[in-house]
N, C-alpha and C positions, 0 to 999 in steps of 0.2 A: 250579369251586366255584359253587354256586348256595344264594342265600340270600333265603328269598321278603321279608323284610321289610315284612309286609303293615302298610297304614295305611284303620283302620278308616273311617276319614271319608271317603277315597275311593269304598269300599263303598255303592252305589245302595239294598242290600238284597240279599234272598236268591236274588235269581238272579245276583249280581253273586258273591257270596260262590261259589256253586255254579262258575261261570266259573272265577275264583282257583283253587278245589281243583282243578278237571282241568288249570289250567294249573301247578301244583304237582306234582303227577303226574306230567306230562309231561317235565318242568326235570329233576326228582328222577330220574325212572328212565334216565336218561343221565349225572347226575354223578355224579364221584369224590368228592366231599366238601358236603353240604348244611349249613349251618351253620341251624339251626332255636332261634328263643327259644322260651324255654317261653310265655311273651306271644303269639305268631304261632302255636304250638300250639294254647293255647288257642283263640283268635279264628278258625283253622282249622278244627279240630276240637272244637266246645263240648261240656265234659261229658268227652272224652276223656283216658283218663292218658295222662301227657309220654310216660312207654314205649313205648306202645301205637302215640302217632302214628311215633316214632324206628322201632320195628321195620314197620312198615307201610311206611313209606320207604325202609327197606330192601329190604324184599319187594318191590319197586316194580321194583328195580334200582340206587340210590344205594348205594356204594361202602362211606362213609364217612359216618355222621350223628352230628353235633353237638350237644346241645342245650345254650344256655347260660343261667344265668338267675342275677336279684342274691342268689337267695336260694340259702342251702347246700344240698348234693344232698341229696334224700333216697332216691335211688334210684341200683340201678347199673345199666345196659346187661346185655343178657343176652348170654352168650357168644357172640363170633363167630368163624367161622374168620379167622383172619390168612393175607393174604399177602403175601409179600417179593417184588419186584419189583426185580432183579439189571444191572449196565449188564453188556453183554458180557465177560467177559475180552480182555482186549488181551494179543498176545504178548508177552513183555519181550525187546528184544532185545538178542543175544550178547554185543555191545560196547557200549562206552557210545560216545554220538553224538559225533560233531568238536565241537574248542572253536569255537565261533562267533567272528571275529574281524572287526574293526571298519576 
């Protein structure tokens, strides 16, 4: 899971900010789940809809994007393929195992 939780005061400026996005890029396109505020959207991407950055994150390589925010949605995720990810079958076997005894 990667969640940039960017904190603007840290931020030197605009090549500092520049820095952040490619190491945002870089986090994203290797996780299974980015949890992203619409806050850290913004401040990421200024000017940008929340959508726009979640599917771009996508597109990156991130799995799974979250985007959460105090305010109620007013958008929905555009359709993604799902998939189900299975543990192997285990054979069941013939008998049932010895009572364990103490």
């Amino acid at each position: 899971m990667f969640d940039p939780n960017v904190r603007p005061r840290l931020l030197a400026g605009p090549q500092a900010l520049a820095g952040l996005r490619e190491v945002v890029a870089e986090f994203a396109a290797g996780a299974h789940l980015v949890k992203l505020s619409a806050a850290d959207a913004e401040l990421l991407y200024p000017g940008e809809p929340v959508e726009s950055v979640a599917v771009y994150l996508r597109e990156l390589g991130a799995a799974t994007v979250v985007v959460t925010s105090a305010r109620p949605a007013r958008w929905s995720p555009p359709p993604m393929p799902i998939r189900y990810a299975y543990p192997p079958r285990r054979s069941t076997p013939s008998t049932p195992p010895a009572e364990v005894t103490r």
